[in-house]
C-alpha positions as CSV (number, residue, x, y, z in Angstrom):
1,X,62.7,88.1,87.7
2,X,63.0,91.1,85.4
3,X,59.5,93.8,84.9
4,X,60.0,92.9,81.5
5,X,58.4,89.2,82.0
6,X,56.3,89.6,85.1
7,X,52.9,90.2,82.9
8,X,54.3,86.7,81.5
9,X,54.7,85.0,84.9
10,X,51.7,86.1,86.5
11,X,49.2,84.7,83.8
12,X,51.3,81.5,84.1
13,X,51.4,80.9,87.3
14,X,47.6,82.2,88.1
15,X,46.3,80.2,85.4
16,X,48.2,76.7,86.5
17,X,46.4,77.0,90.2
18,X,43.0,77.5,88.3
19,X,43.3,74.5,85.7
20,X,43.2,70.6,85.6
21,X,46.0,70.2,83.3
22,X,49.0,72.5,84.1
23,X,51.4,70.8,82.3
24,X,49.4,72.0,79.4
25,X,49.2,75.8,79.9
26,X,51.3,77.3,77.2
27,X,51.8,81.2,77.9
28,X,53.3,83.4,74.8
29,X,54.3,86.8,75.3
30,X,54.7,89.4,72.0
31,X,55.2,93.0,72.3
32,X,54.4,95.6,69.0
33,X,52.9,99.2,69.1
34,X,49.6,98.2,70.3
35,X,52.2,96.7,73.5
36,X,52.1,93.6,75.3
37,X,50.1,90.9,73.9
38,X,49.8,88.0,76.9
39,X,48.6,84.5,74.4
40,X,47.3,82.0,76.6
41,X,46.9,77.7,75.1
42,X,45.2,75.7,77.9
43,X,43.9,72.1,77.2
44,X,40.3,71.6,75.8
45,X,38.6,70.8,79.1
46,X,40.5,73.8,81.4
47,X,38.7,76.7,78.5
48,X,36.0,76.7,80.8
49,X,37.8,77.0,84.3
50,X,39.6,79.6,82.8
51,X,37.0,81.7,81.0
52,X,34.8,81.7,84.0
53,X,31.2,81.8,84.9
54,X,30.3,84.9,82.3
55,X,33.4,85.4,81.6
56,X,34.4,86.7,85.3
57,X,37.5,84.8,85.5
58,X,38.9,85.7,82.1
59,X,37.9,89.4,83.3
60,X,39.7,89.3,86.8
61,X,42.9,88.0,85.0
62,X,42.7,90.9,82.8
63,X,42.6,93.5,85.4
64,X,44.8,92.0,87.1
65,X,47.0,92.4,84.2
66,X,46.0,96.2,83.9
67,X,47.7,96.7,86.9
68,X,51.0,95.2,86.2
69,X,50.8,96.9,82.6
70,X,50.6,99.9,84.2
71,X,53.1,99.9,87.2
72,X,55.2,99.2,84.2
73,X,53.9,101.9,81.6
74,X,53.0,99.5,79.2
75,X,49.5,98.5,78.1
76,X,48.9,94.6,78.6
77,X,46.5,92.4,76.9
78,X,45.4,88.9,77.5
79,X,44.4,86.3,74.2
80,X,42.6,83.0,74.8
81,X,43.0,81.1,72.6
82,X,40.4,78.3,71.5
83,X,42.0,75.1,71.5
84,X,41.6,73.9,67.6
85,X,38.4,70.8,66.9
86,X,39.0,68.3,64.9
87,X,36.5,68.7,62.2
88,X,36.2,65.6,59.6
């Protein structure tokens, strides 16, 4: 496992313990000159397992991610992304 995809690894693997649907966790990883950009898909019924009471989970995966951004001088941030409704 290379530094480069740890940040990566991490959110995937911490976010499949937390959810009810694993097999739907989709983790994208995009770097530009802000730097890492961590985009996390779960499915519809895990947003809230994963967003936390207040917003505490969401938070401690994000400092979490701090950490490993900066063992590896690189500034790391996480993107949930809301699963899409069907609107008629």
């Amino acid at each position: 496992m290379s530094d480069i995809q740890a940040d990566q690894l991490f959110v995937e693997y911490i976010v499949k313990q937390i959810v009810e649907k694993p097999d739907e966790v989709v983790v994208e990883r995009t770097v530009d000159e802000m730097g890492v950009l961590i985009t996390l898909k779960v499915a519809k019924e895990d947003m809230g397992k994963i967003i936390g009471k207040s917003g505490q989970t969401a938070k401690a995966i994000r400092v979490l991610l701090r950490v490993i951004g900066s063992k590896n001088n690189s500034r790391v941030n996480l993107k949930i992304v809301e699963p899409e409704e069907i609107k008629e």
